[in-house]
C-alpha positions in Angstrom: 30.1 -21.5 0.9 29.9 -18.3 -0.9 27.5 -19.6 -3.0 25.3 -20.7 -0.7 25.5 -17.4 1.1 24.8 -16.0 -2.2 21.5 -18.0 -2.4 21.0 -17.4 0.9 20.9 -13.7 0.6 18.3 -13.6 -2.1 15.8 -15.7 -0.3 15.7 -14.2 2.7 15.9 -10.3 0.4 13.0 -11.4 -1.5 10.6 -12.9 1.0 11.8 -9.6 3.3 10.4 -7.4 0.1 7.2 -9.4 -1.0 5.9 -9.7 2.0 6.4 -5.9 3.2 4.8 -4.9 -0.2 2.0 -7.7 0.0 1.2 -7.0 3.6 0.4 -2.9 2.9 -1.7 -3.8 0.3 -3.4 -6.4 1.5 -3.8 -4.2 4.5 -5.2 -1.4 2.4 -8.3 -3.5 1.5 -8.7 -5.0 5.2 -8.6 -2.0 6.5 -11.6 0.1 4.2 -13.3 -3.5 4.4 -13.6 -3.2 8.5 -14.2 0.7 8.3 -17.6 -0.1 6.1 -18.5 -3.1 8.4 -17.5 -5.6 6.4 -16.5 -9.0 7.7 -13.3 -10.3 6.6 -12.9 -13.9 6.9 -9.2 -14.3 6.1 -5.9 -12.3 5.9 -3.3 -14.0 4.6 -0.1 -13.2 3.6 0.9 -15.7 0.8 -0.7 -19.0 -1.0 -1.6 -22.1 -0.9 -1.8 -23.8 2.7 -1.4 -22.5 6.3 1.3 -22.6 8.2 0.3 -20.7 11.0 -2.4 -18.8 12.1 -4.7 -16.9 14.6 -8.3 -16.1 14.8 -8.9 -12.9 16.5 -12.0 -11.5 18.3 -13.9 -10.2 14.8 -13.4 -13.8 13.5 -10.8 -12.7 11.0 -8.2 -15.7 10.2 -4.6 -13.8 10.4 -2.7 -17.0 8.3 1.1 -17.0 6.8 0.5 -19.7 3.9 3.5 -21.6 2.2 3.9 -20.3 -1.2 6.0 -16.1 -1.0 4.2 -15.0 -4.1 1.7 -12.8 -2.7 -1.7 -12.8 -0.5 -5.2 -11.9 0.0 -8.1 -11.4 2.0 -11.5 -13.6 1.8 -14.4 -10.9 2.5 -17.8 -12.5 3.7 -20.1 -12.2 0.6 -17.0 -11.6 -1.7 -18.2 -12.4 -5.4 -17.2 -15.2 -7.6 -18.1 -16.5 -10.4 -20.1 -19.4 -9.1 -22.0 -17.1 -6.6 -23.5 -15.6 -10.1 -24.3 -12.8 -8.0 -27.0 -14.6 -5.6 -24.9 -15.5 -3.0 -27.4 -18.4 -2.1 -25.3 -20.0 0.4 -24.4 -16.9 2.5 -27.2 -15.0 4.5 -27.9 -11.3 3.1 -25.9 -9.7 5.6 -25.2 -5.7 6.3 -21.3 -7.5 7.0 -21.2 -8.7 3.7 -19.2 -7.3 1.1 -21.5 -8.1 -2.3 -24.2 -6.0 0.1 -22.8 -2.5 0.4 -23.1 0.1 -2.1 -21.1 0.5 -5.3 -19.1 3.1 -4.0 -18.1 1.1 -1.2 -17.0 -1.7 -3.3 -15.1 0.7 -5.1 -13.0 2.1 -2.4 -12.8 -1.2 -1.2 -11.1 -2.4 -4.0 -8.8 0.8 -4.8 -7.4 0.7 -1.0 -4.6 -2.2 -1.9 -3.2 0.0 -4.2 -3.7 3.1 -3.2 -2.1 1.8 -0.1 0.9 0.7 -2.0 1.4 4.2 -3.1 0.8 5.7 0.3 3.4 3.5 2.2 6.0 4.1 -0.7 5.9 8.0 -0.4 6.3 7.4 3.7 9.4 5.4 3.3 10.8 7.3 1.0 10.6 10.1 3.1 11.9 8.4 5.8 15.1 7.6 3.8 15.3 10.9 2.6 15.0 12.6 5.6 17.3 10.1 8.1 19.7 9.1 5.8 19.6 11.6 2.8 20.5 11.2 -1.0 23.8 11.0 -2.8 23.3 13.7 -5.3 25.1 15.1 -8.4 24.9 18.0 -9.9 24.3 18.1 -13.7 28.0 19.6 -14.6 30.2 17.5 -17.1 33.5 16.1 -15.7 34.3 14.3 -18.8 33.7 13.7 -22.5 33.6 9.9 -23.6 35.8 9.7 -27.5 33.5 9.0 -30.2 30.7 9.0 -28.4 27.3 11.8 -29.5 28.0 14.2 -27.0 31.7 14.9 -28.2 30.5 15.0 -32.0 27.8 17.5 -30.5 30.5 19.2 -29.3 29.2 19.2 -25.4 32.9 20.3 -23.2 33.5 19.5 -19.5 32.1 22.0 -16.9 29.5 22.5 -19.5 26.0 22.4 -17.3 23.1 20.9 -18.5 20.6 23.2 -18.1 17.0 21.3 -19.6 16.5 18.5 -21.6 13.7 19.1 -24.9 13.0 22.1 -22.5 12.5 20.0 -19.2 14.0 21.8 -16.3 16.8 19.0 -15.3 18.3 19.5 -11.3 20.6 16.6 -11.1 22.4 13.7 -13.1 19.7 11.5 -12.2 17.0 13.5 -14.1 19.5 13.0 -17.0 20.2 9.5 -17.1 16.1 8.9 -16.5 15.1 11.5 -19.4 18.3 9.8 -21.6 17.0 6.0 -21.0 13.5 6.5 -21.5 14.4 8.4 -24.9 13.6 5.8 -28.0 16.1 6.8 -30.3 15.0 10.5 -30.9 17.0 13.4 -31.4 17.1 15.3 -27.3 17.5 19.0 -27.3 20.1 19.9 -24.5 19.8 23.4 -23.1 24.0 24.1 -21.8 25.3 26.6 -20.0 28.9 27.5 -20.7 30.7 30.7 -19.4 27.5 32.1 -18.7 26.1 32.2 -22.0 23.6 29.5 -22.8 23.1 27.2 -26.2 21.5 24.1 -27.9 22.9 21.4 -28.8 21.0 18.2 -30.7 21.8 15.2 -29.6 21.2 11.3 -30.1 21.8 9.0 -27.6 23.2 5.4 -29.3 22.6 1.9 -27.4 25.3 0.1 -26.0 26.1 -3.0 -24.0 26.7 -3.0 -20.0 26.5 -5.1 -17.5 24.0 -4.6 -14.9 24.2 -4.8 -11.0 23.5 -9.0 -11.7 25.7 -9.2 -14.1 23.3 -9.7 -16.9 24.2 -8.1 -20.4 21.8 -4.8 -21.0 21.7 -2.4 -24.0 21.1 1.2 -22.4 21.4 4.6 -24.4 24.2 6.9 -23.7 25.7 10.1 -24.9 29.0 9.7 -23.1 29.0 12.3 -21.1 30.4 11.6 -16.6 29.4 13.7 -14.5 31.2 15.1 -10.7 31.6 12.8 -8.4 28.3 12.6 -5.8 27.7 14.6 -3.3 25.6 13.5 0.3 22.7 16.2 0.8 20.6 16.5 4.1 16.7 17.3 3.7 14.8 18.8 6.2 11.5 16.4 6.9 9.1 18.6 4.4 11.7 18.4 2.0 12.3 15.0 2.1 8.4 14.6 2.0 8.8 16.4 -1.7 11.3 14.8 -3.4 9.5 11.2 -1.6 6.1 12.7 -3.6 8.2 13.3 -6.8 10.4 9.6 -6.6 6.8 8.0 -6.3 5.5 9.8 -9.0 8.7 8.7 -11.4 8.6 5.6 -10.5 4.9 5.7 -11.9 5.7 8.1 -14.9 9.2 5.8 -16.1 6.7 2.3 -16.0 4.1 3.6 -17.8 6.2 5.4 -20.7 8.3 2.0 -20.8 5.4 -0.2 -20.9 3.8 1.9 -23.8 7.0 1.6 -25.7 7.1 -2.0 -25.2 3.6 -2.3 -26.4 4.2 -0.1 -29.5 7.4 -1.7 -30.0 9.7 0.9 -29.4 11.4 -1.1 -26.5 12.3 -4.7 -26.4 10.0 -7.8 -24.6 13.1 -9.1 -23.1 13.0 -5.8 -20.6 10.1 -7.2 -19.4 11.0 -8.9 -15.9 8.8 -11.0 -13.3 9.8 -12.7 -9.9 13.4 -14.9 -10.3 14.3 -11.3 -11.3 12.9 -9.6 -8.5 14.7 -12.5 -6.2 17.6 -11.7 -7.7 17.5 -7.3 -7.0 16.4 -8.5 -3.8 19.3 -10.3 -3.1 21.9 -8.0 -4.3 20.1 -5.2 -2.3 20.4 -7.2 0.8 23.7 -7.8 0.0 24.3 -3.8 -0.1 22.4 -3.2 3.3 19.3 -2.2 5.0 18.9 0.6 3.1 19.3 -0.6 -0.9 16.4 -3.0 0.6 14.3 -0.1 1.9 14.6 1.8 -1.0 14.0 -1.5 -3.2 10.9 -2.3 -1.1 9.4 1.4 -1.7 10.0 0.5 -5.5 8.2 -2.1 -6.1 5.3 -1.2 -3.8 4.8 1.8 -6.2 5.2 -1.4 -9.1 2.8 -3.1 -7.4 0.2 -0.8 -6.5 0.3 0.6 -10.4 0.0 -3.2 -11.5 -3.3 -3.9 -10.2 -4.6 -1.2 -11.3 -4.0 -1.9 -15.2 -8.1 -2.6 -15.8 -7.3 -6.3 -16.5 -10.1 -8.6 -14.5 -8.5 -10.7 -11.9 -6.9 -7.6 -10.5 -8.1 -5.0 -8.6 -8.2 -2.4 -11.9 -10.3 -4.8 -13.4 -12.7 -5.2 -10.5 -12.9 -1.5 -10.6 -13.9 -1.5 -13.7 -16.6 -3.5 -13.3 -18.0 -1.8 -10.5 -17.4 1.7 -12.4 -19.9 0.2 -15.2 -22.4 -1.4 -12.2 -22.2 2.8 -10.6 -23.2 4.1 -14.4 -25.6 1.5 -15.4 -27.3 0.5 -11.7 -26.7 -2.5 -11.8 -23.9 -5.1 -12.0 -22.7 -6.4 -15.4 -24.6 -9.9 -17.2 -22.6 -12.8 -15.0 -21.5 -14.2 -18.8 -19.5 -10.9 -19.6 -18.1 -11.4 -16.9 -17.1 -14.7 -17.0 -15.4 -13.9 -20.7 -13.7 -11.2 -19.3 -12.3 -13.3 -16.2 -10.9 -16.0 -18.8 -9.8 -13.5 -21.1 -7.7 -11.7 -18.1 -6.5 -15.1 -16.6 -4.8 -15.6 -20.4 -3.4 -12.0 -20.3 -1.8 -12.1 -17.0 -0.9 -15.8 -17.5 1.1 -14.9 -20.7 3.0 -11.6 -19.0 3.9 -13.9 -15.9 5.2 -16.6 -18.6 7.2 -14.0 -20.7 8.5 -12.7 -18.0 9.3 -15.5 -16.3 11.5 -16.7 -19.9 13.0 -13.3 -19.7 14.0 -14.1 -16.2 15.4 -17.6 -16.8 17.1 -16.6 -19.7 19.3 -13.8 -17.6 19.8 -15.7 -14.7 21.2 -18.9 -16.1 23.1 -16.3 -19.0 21.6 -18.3 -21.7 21.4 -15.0 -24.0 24.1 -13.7 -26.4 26.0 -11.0 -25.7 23.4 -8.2 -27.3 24.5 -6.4 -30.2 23.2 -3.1 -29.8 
C-alpha cells in the first residue's frame, strides 16, 4: 500500500508541475500570437491525441492530449518544413503567423520563455512574501574532524564574511558558491572577534545520499552552520530576493552546464523526466509548498532550455529569424532543413543521456561513487 501511495504521489506531483510550467509557456506564445492578430488554431497542453476539448469563439481548439510531456500551440500560417516557406495551401492571410513582420515573429517566439521567467519570479514572491524563508545566517556552529575547513584552521562562531571576495548573506549563498566550485582553491573572507582574515580553502568531494535516496558526490569543507531561522518579507522585499532566486537558478544552470561541457563536471549530473517524476513526487510528499517552490524551479529550467539556440526550440527559431531581421529575408529552406536534423540529433541524444542517467538512479543500478 505504501508503495503504491508512493507511486501515486509522483504521478499526480509531476503531471501537477508539467502542466503548470507547460501551460505559462505555452500561454506566453498564445498570448503575443492574439495581441498581433494572429490566429491560433490549437492550444494544447500535452501530445499525442485528444482527450478533451473546446473550440471557443476565435476558433482556437483548447485540447488536454494523452501523453504529460509537454504542449504546444498550432498558429495559422506557422512554418514547417514542407511549407518551404510558400505556404501554398493556406491563404496569404493578415491572421497568419509566417505573414507578420520579423519582429513579430520574434516576440512571438521569445514569449514561452520569457513567460516562464515572469511567472517564476511571481510565485516566488508569493512564497516569500505569505510564507517566508527559513534562513541561516553564515556563522559556524561546528567544525567537521579531518575535513579542509579544520586543517584551514576555520573555528566555530567564526563568520563567513565573502567567498573569492563575493559578499555571502546566508548559508545558502555558501553551499551554492561551495558546489558550483570545480575543485579550485576558495578564498574565505572570516570574521573572528572583530578582526577579519583569509583563509584558503579546498573543498573535497564526498558521497551523500540525496532527498531520493540516490548516491551523489557533492564538495564540502565541513563546516555546520546555526540552526535556521523563519524570516518575514515585506511584499517589495520578497519581490527582491524572488528577482535574485530566478536569477540563480539561471546563473547555477548555466555555470554547471559549462562545466559539464568542458568536463569539469560529470554527464551522470545530467537529469531528464523519470527524475523530475521523482522530485515531484517527494515534493508532494512534503506539501503544497515544496511543490510551489519546485514548480517556480523548473519554470525558470524550462524557460532557459528553449532558449539554448538549438533549432526545434524556441532559441533556435529565434535564431533564425535574428539572421532573416539582418539579412531581409529568411534563411535558404536546405539550411534549414540541415539545421532541423542536426537539432533533432542534439536534443534526441541529451533526452537519451538523460534519460540513462535517470534509469540508472532510480532502479540504483550505479555503484556506490567513489569520490
Amino acid at each position: 500500500m505504501e508503495s503504491f501511495l508512493s507511486v501515486l504521489y509522483t504521478i499526480a506531483g509531476f503531471i501537477a508541475v508539467i502542466t503548470i510550467v507547460v501551460f505559462v509557456h505555452e500561454m506566453g506564445h498564445f498570448l503575443v500570437a492574439r495581441w498581433n492578430n494572429v490566429k491560433v488554431e490549437v492550444f494544447s497542453i500535452g501530445l499525442g491525441k485528444e482527450i478533451f476539448g473546446v473550440t471557443d469563439r476565435y476558433g482556437t481548439r483548447w485540447r488536454v492530449s494523452w501523453i504529460p510531456l509537454g504542449g504546444y500551440i498550432k498558429m495559422l500560417g506557422e512554418p514547417t518544413l514542407e511549407h518551404n516557406n510558400s505556404l501554398p495551401q493556406i491563404p496569404r492571410s493578415s491572421h497568419a503567423f509566417i505573414d507578420k513582420k520579423t519582429w513579430q515573429k520574434i516576440a512571438i517566439v521569445a514569449a514561452g520563455p520569457i513567460a516562464n521567467f515572469i511567472f517564476s519570479i511571481m510565485l516566488f514572491t508569493l512564497i516569500f512574501w505569505a510564507f517566508g524563508k527559513m534562513v541561516a545566517a553564515p556563522v559556524i556552529a561546528e567544525i567537521q574532524k579531518d575535513m579542509p575547513a579544520a586543517e584551514a584552521g576555520l573555528m566555530p562562531e567564526d563568520k563567513i564574511l565573502a567567498l573569492d571576495g563575493k559578499k555571502i548573506n546566508s548559508f545558502e549563498d555558501i553551499s551554492r558558491y561551495i558546489q558550483l566550485n570545480t575543485g579550485q582553491d576558495i578564498s574565505f573572507l572570516i570574521e573572528r572577534n572583530g578582526k577579519s582574515s583569509t583563509l584558503i580553502i579546498r573543498p573535497i568531494l564526498k558521497a551523500v545520499t540525496d532527498i531520493l535516496g540516490d548516491k551523489q558526490c557533492v564538495r564540502q569543507v565541513g563546516i555546520k552552520f546555526a540552526e535556521t531561522s523563519h524570516q518575514e518579507f515585506a511584499f517589495f522585499q520578497s519581490f527582491e530576493m524572488a528577482i535574485a532566486q530566478t536569477q540563480n537558478i539561471i546563473s547555477d544552470s548555466l555555470t554547471a552546464l559549462s562545466q559539464i561541457i568542458v568536463g569539469e563536471r560529470s554527464v551522470k549530473q545530467l537529469q531528464g523526466i523519470v527524475s523530475t517524476a521523482r522530485v515531484s513526487g517527494e515534493a508532494a510528499r512534503m506539501g503544497i509548498l515544496s511543490l510551489l517552490f519546485l514548480a517556480g524551479f523548473l519554470s525558470v529550467a524550462i524557460g532557459l532550455f528553449n532558449l539554448f539556440p538549438i533549432p526545434l526550440l524556441d532559441g533556435g527559431h529565434l535564431m533564425f529569424y535574428l539572421v532573416e531581421l539582418l539579412r531581409g529575408k529568411p534563411l535558404n529552406i536546405k539550411i534549414q532543413e540541415a539545421a532541423f536534423k542536426i537539432g533533432l540529433i542534439l536534443i534526441g541524444g541529451i533526452f537519451i543521456l538523460a534519460l540513462y542517467n535517470d534509469l540508472i538512479g532510480a532502479f540504483q543500478m550505479q555503484p556506490i561513487p567513489e569520490c
